[in-house]
C-alpha positions in Angstrom: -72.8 38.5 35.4 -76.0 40.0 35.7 -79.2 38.4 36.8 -82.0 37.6 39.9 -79.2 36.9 42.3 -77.9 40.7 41.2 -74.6 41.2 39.6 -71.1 39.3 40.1 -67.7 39.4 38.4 -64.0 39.4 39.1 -62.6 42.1 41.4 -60.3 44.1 38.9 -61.3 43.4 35.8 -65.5 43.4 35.3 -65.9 44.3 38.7 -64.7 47.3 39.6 -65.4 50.6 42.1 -66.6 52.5 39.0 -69.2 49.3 38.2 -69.9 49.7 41.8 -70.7 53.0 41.8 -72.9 52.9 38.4 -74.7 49.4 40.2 -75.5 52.2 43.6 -76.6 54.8 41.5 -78.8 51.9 39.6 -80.1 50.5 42.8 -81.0 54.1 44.5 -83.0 55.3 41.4 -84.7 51.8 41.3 -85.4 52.2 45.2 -86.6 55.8 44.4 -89.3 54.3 41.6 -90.4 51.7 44.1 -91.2 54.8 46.8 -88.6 52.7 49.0 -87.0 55.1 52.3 -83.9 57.0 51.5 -81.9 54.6 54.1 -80.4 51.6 52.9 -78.1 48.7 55.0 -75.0 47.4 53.3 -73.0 44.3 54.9 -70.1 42.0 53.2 -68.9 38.9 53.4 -65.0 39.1 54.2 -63.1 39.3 51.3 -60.4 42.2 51.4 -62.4 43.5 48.1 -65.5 44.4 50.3 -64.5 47.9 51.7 -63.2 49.0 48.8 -66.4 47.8 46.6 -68.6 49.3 49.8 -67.0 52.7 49.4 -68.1 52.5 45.8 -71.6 51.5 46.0 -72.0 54.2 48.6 -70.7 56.9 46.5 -73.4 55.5 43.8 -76.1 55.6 46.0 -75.5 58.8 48.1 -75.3 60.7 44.5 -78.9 59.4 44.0 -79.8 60.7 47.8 -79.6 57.5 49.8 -78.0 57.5 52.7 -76.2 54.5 53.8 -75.7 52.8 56.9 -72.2 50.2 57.1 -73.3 46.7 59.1 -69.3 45.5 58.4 -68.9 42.1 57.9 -72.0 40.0 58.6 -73.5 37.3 56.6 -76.4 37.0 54.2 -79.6 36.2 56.5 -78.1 38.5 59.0 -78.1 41.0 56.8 -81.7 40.3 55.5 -83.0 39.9 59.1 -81.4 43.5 59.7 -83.5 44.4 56.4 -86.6 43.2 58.0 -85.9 44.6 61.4 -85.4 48.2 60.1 -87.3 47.8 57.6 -84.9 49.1 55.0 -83.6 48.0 51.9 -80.0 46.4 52.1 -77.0 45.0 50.2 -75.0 42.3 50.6 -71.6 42.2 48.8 -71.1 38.7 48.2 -69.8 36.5 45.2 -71.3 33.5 47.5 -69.3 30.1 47.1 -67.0 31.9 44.1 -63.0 32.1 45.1 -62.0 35.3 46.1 -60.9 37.2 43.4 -65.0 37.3 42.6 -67.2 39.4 44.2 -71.2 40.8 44.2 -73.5 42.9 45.1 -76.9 41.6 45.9 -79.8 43.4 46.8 -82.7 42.3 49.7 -86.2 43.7 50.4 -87.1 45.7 53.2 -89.1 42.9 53.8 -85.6 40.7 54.6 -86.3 39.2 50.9 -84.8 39.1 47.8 -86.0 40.6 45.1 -88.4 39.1 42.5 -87.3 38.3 39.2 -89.2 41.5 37.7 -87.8 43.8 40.4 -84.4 42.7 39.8 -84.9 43.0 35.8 -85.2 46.8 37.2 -82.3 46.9 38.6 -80.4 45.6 35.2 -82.3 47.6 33.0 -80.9 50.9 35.3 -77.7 49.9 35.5 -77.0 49.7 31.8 -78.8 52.8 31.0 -76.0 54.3 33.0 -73.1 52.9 31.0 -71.7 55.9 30.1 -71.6 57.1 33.5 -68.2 57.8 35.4 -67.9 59.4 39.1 -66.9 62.5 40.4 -63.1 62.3 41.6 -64.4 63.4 45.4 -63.6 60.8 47.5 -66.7 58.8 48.6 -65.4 57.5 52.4 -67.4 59.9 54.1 -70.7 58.8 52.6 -70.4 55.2 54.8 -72.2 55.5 58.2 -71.8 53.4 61.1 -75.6 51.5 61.1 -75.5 51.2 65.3 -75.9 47.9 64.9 -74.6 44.5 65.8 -76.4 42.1 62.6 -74.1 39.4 63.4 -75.4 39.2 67.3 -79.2 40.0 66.2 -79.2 37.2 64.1 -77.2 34.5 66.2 -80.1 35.5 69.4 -83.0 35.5 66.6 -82.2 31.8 65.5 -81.6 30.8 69.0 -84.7 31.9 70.0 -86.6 29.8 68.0 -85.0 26.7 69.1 -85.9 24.6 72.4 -82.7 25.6 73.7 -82.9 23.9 77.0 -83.4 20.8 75.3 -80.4 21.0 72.4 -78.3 22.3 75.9 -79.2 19.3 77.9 -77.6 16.8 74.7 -74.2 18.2 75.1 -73.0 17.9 71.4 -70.2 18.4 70.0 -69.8 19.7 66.4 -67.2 20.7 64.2 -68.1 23.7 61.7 -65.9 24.7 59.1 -66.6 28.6 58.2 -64.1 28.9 55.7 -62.9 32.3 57.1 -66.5 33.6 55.6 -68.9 35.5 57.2 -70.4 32.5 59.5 -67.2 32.3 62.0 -68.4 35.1 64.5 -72.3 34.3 64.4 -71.3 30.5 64.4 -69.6 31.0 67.9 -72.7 33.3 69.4 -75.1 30.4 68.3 -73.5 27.4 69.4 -72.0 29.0 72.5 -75.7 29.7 73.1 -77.1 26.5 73.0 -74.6 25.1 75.4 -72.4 22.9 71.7 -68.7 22.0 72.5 -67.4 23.5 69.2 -64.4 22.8 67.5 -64.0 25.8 64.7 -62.0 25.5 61.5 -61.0 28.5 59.6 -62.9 30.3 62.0 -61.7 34.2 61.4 -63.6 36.2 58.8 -60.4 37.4 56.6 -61.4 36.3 53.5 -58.5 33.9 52.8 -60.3 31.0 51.9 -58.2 28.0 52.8 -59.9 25.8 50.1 -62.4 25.8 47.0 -65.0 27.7 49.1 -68.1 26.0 47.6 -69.1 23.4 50.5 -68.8 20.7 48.4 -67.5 16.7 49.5 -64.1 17.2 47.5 -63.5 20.4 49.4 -64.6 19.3 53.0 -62.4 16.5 53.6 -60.5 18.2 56.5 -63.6 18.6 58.0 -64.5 15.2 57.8 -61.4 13.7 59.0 -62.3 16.0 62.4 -65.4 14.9 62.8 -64.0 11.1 63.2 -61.1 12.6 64.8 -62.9 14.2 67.6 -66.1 11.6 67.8 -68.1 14.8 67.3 -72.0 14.6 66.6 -71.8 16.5 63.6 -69.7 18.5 61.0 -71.4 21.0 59.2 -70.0 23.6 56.3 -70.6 26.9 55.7 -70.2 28.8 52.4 -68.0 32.6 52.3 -71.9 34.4 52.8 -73.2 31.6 55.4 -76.2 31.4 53.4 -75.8 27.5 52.5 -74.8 24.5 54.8 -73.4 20.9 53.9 -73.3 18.2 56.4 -71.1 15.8 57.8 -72.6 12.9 60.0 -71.4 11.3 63.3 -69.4 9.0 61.0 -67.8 11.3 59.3 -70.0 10.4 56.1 -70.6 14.0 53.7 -74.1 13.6 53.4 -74.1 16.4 51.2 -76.4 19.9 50.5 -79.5 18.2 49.9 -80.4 16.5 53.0 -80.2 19.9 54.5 -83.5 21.1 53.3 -84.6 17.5 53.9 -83.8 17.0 57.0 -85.2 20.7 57.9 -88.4 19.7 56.3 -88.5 16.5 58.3 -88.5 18.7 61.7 -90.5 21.4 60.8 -93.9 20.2 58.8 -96.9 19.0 59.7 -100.4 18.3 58.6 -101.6 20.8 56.4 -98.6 22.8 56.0 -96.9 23.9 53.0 -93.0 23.7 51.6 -91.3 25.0 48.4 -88.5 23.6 46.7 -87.1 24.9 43.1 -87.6 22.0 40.3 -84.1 21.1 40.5 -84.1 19.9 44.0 -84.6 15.7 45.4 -87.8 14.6 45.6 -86.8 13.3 49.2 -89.0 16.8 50.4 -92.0 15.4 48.4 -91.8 12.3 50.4 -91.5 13.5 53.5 -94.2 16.1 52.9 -96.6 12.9 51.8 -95.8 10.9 55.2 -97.2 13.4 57.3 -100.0 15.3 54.9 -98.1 18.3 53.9 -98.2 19.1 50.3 -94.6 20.8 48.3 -94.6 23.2 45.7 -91.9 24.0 43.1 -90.4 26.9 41.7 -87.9 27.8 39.2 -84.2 27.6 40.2 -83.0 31.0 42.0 -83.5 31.7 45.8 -85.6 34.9 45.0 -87.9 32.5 43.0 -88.4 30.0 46.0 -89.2 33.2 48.1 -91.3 34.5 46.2 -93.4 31.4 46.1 -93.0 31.0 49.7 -94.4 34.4 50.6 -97.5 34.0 47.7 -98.6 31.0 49.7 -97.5 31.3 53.3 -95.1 28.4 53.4 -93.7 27.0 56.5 -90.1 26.2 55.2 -88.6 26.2 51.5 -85.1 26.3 50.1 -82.8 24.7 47.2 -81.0 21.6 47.1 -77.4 23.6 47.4 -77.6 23.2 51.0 -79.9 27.2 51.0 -83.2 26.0 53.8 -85.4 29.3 53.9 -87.2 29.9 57.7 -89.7 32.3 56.9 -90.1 33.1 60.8 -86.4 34.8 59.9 -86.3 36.1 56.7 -87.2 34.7 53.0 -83.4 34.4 52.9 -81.4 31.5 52.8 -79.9 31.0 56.2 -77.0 28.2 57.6 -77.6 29.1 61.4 -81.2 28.2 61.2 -80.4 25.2 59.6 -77.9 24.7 61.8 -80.8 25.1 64.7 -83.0 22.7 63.0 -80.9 20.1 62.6 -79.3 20.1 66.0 -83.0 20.8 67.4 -84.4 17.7 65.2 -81.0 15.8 66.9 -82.2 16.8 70.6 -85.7 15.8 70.2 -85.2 12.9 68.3 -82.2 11.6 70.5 -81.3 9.9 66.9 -77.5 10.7 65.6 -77.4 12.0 62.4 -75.9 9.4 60.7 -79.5 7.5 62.0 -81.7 10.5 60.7 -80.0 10.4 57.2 -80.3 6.4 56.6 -84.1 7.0 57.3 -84.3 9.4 54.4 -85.9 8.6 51.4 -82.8 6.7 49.2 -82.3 8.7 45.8 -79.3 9.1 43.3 -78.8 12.3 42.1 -76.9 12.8 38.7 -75.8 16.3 37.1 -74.1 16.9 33.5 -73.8 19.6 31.0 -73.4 20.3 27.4 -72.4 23.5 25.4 -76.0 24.4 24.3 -77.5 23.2 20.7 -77.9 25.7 18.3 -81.7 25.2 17.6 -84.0 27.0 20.2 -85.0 25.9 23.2 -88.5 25.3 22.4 -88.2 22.8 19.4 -85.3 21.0 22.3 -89.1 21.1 25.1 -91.2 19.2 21.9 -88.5 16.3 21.1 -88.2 15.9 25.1 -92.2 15.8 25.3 -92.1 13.1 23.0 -89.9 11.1 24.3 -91.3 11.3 28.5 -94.7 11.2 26.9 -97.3 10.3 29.7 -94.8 11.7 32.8 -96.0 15.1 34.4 -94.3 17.7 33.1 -93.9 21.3 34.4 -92.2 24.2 32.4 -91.9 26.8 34.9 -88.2 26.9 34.4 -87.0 25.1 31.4 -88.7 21.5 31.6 -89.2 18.9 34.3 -90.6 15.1 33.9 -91.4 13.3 36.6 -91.7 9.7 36.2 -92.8 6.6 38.6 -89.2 6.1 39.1 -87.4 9.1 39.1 -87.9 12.6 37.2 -85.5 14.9 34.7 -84.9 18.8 34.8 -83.6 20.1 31.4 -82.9 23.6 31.7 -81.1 26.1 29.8 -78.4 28.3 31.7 -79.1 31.6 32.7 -75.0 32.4 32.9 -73.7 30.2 30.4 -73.9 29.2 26.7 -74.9 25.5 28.5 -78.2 23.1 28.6 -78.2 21.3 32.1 -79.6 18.3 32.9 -80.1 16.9 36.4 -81.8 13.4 37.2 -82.7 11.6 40.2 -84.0 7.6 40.7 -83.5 5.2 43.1 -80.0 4.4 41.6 -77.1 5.9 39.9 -78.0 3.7 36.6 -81.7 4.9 36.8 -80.7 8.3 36.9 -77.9 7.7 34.3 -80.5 6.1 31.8 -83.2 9.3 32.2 -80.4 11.8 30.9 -78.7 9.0 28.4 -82.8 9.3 26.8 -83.0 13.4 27.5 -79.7 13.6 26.3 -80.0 11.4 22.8 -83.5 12.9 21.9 -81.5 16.0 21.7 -78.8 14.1 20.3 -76.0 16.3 22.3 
């Protein structure tokens, strides 16, 4: 799989050292176009494929002249803060919330960003130009460097310093945080430890076993919320392999899901004046909150790097996706659990409201998702039966085509990964949102 978010495939079979290596070589001559600095960062998530892929992309890039520097395990927005820090290009091999026999290899800015959509297209269009490609037999190991530095601890002390800390201290919470045996365990501990949290860690150790699906969904998390009512702790929260994403549990032990995270982030953060971006698939619980205190929201098309881009074009104070991804751009313009994490418990201390308060005073919306195998015709004849049909609702075609409506709006989109047309509706009610894509889905009749 090949797109904005870089490439991703199963270790073994489409992803293998050789693709590695052609995907370095591909990113060093991209870098070399761009007039980028021969130095470039690479950090993994922790599945046992990473060294392995590592030793590949190295080889790939050191035959193009980069040299590399090895951050080990760390997770995504540590990684990009690194990026920033140095300023250097990095890499992040990471199949994100995919079991473990995927992995990825994603490239970030030396301005701790992702790529745009163009600048990835580079990327793609370099990489299969070298198809025909194969390495050397000389072993790559001695290409890796040791970077000299800690990402993991930067990036625990960068979000902490951002937060009142005294005050989050003085609360005395405790939280439960399951880190899947991702990235997040070690940085998690640094943070919370920090801000003076009583944590009690599941799955804790980076090794890459995941000890279920690893996508922070409610199916997958109900150990963790069985601990939360357990323990009578304040919070349960969920990172993905990466750390880049974060589901909550309340005090109740209630999932309250991925998209109350950039909600309840945006609730803390924005004022009068200020500006937030959300892709066109995300609640409109951000556009309410937004309203209630005169800051405005702009939308994107779906993808992180699009979000970020639209963040940095019009200096945004926060953005992010409704998977649980909240982008700080006082970090990085990548998405980033620990800061969430910060916000939330930091929107906790000064509100002295539990969370289970601070969710039941969101704006009440029923999400709905579904999928077909896409129709045959093209997508553009699909956009003119749709228009018909929503005639007189706004409508944006950035990314596929969104409706909004008085009571709820409709995002029909085609996949970018899969033959599939994807429809995702939100109203007041499960049978509001069930009745926009019943109409979406019978203009189309599929």
């Amino acid at each position: 799989m090949l797109g904005v978010s870089g490439l991703r495939g199963i270790v073994g079979q489409s992803l293998t050292e050789e693709v590695a290596w052609r995907y370095g070589r591909a990113i060093g001559r991209t870098l070399l176009e761009w007039g980028a600095s021969r130095r470039l960062l690479i950090g993994r998530d922790s599945r046992p494929s990473g060294p392995q892929l590592a030793t590949g992309l190295a080889r790939g890039l050191a035959d193009e002249g980069i040299e590399v520097l090895d951050l080990e395990i760390a997770s995504t927005p540590a990684v990009g803060l690194a990026a920033k820090r140095q300023n250097s290009y990095a890499i992040v091999l990471t199949a994100s919330h995919n079991p473990t026999p995927w992995n990825g290899v994603k490239l970030i800015r030396s301005d701790g960003s992702a790529p745009t959509a163009g600048q990835a297209s580079q990327v793609v269009e370099a990489f299969k130009a070298l198809s025909d490609e194969k390495p050397s037999g000389d072993s790559g190991h001695s290409v890796l460097k040791q970077a000299g530095i800690d990402a993991a601890s930067d990036h625990a002390s960068a979000v902490a310093g951002l937060l009142n800390e005294q005050m989050i201290q003085s609360r005395r919470f405790t939280v439960v945080v399951d880190s899947v045996c991702g990235a997040g365990g070690p940085e998690v501990r640094q943070l919370l430890g920090r801000l003076g949290v009583k944590l009690i860690h599941l799955h804790s150790e980076p090794t890459g076993r995941f000890p279920h699906e690893p996508e922070p969904l409610e199916q997958n998390l109900t150990e963790l919320a069985d601990a939360v009512r357990e323990t009578g702790a304040d919070a349960g929260f969920a990172q993905d392999p990466d750390a880049d994403r974060l589901a909550i549990v309340d005090n109740a032990g209630r999932y309250i899901g991925e998209e109350c995270t950039l909600a309840l982030c945006a609730r803390h953060r924005l004022r009068e004046g200020d500006l937030a971006v959300a892709n066109l698939s995300t609640s409109r619980m951000i556009d309410d909150l937004a309203a209630r205190v005169g800051a405005r929201v702009l939308r994107s098309a779906v993808g992180e790097a699009n979000v970020a881009e639209v963040m940095r074009e019009n200096n945004a104070t926060i953005g992010g996706e409704g998977n649980g991804g909240v982008i700080d751009p006082r970090l990085s313009h990548i998405r980033d659990s620990l800061g969430s994490m910060g916000l939330i418990l930091e929107l906790m201390a000064t509100t002295g409201k539990t969370l289970a308060e601070l969710r039941d005073a969101l704006p009440l919306y029923t999400m709905q998702k579904e999928k077909v195998p896409r129709p045959d015709e093209p997508f553009e004849a699909m956009v003119e039966k749709l228009l018909e049909t929503f005639a007189g609702s706004r409508v944006d075609q950035t990314d596929g085509v969104r409706f909004d409506l008085d009571g709820g709006w409709i995002h029909v989109r085609p996949s970018n990964t899969e033959p599939i047309l994807r429809f995702i509706a939100e109203a007041p009610s499960r049978e509001a949102a069930s009745a926009l894509t019943a109409r979406a889905r019978q203009a189309l009749r599929c």
